[in-house]
C-alpha positions in Angstrom: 0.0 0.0 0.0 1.7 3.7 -1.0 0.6 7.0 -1.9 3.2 8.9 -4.4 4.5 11.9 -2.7 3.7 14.9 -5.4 5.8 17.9 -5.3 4.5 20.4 -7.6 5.1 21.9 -10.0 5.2 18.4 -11.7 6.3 17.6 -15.5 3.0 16.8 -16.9 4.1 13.1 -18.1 4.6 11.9 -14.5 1.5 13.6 -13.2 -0.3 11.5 -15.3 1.8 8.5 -14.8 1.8 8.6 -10.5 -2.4 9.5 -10.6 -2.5 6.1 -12.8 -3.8 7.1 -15.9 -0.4 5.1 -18.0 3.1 5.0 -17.9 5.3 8.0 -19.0 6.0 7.0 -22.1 2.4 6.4 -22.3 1.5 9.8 -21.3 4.3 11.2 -24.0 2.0 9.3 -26.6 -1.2 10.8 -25.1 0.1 14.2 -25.1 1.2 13.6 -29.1 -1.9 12.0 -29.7 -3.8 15.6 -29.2 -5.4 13.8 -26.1 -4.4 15.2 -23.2 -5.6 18.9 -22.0 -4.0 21.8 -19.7 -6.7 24.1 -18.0 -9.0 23.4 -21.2 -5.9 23.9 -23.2 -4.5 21.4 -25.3 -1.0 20.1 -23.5 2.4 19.8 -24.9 5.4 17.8 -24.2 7.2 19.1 -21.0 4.3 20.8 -19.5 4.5 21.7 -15.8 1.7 20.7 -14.1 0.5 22.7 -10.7 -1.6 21.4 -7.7 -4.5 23.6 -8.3 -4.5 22.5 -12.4 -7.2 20.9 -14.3 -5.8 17.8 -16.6 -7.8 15.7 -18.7 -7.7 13.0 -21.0 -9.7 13.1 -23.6 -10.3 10.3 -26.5 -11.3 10.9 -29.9 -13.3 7.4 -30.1 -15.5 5.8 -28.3 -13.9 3.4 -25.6 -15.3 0.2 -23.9 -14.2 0.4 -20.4 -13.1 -2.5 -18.6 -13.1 -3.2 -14.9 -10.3 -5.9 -13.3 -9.8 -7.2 -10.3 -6.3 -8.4 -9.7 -4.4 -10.5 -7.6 -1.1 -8.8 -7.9 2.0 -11.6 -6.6 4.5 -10.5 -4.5 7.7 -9.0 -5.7 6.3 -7.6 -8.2 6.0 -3.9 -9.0 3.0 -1.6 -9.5 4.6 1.1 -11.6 8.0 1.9 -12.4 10.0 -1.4 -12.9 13.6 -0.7 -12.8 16.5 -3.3 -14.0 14.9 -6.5 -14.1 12.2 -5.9 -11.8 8.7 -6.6 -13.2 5.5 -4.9 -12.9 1.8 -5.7 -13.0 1.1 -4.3 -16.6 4.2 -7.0 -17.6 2.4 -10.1 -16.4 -1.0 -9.3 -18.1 0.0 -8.4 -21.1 1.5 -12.1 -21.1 -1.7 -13.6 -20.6 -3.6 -11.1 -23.0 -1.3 -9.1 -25.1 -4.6 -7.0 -26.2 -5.2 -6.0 -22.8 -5.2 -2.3 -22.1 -5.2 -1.5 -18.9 -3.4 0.5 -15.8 -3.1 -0.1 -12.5 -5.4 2.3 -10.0 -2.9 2.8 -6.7 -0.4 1.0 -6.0 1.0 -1.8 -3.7 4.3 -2.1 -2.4 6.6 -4.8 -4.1 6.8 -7.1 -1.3 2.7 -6.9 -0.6 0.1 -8.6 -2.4 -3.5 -8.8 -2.9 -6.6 -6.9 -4.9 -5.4 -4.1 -7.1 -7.8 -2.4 -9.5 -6.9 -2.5 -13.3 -9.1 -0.5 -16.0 -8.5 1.8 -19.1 -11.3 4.3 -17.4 -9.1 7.5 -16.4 -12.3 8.8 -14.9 -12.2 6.3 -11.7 -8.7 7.5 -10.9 -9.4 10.6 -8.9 -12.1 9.9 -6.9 -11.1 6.5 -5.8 -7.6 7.8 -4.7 -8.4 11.1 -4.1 -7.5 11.9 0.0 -10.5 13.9 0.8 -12.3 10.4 0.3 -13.0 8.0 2.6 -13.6 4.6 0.6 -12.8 1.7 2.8 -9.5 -0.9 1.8 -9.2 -4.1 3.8 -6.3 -5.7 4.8 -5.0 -9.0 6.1 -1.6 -8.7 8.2 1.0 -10.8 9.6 3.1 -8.9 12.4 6.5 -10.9 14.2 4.7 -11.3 17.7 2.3 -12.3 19.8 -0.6 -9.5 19.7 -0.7 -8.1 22.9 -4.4 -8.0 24.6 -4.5 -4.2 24.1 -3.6 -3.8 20.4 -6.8 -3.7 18.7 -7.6 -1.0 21.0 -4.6 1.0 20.6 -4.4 0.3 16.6 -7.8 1.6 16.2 -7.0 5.2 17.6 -5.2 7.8 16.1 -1.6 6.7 15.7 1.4 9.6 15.3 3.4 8.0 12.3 6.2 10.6 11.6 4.3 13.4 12.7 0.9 12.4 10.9 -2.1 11.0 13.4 -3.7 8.9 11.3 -7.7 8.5 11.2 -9.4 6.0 13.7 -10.0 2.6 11.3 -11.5 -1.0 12.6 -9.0 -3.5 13.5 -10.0 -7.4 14.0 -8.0 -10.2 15.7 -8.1 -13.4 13.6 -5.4 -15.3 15.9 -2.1 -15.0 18.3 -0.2 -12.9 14.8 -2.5 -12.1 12.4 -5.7 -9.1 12.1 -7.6 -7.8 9.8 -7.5 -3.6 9.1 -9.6 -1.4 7.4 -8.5 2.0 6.3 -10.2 4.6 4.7 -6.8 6.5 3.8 -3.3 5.5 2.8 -0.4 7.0 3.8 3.0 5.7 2.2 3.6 2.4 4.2 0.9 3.4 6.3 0.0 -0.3 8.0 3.6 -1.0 8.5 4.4 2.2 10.1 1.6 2.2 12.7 2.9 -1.4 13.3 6.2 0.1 13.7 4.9 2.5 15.8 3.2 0.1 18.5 6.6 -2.4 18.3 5.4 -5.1 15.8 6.8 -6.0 12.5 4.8 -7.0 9.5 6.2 -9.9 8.1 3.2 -10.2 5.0 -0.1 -7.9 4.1 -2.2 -8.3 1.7 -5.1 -6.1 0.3 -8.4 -8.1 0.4 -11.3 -5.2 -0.9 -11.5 -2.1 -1.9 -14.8 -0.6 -1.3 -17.3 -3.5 -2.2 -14.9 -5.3 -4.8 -13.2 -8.6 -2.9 -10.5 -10.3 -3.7 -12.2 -13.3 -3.3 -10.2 -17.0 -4.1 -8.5 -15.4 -7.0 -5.0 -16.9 -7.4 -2.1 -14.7 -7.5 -1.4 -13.5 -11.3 -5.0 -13.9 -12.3 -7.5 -11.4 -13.2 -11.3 -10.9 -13.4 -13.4 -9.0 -15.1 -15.7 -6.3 -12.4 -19.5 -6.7 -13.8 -22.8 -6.0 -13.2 -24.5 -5.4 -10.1 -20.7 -5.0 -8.2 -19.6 -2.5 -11.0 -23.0 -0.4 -10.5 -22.4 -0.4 -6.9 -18.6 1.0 -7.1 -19.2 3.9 -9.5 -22.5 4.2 -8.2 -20.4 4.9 -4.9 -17.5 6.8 -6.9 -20.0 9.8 -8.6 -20.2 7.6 -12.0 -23.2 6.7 -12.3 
């Protein structure tokens, strides 16, 4: 689980890459394409982008949008594979080399679990936006023995670096393992309040977000979001 840090003015190219929409080189094709827009404007190559600015994408044709869930593996990388990591968009394009689709979010490399994929740039914003307060559930594995006052204590407010992070439900499955649920998410957010309160986590794994569940998919595999689940979810994001 990470949020990018964004520090603006931002070239145009990675705003668009870190808010999920494609890769850079990706957005660099947008932009040349005639399909991405400043402020209303259309947007060139090397744009800045500012906190406060408005950036669409726009397509010329019709689109069908399609909705994934995915069981992303651990070790493997959202966005951004360096040297020979890989990343989700590597591994589905193997099973479907006709598949286009982005992650939404991200998950840190050595997590695992439900990740979001679509080619629908409108569900990016207000599923990740902060001021929101969809629900993410996870699954974690800490280095000890819970202590009888943890779900109390990991439930409140919990200073992470200076950041008191918002009251979220915490259940104790057995002696090293609970369930969280979040409606934010800080960078390394579950692992710091662990850190915080003297545990380690040794595995977490995403298991929903907002109604969609992970369910028995097998790491590596996809399916498709449908009917009355996909009404539901941008029914709940302003979509519909």
């Amino acid at each position: 689980m990470s949020n990018t840090s964004e520090d603006y003015p931002m070239r145009i190219n990675k705003y668009l890459a870190h808010h999920g929409y494609c890769t850079r080189r990706g957005a660099d094709t947008l932009i040349e394409d005639r399909k991405v827009f400043l402020n209303g404007k259309l947007a060139k190559l090397g744009d800045k982008v500012q906190k406060t600015d408005n950036v669409e994408v726009r397509n010329k044709t019709q689109q069908k949008f399609v909705y994934l869930a995915y069981n992303k593996p651990r070790g493997i990388v959202t966005h951004g594979a360096q040297g020979t990591e890989k990343e989700i968009s590597d591994l589905v394009k193997k099973r479907d080399p006709n598949l286009e689709v982005f992650p939404v979010g991200r998950l840190d490399k050595n997590s695992h679990g439900l990740i979001i994929l679509t080619n629908d740039g409108r569900i990016v914003e207000p599923l990740l936006s902060p001021e929101r307060t969809h629900e993410k559930e996870y699954k974690v594995q800490v280095n000890e023995r819970l202590r009888s006052d943890f779900v109390e204590l990991m439930t409140q407010p919990i200073d992470i670096n200076g950041y008191l992070t918002k009251p979220c439900k915490v259940e104790r499955i057995d002696k090293n393992n609970f369930r969280i649920t979040l409606t934010e998410g800080k960078n390394h957010q579950i692992k710091r309040m662990c850190d915080a309160l003297g545990y380690t986590v040794c595995d977490l794994k995403r298991v929903r977000i907002m109604n969609v569940r992970l369910g028995i998919l097998r790491p590596g595999i996809y399916r498709h979001i449908k009917g009355p689940e996909l009404d539901t979810l941008l029914q709940s994001l302003g979509l519909k």
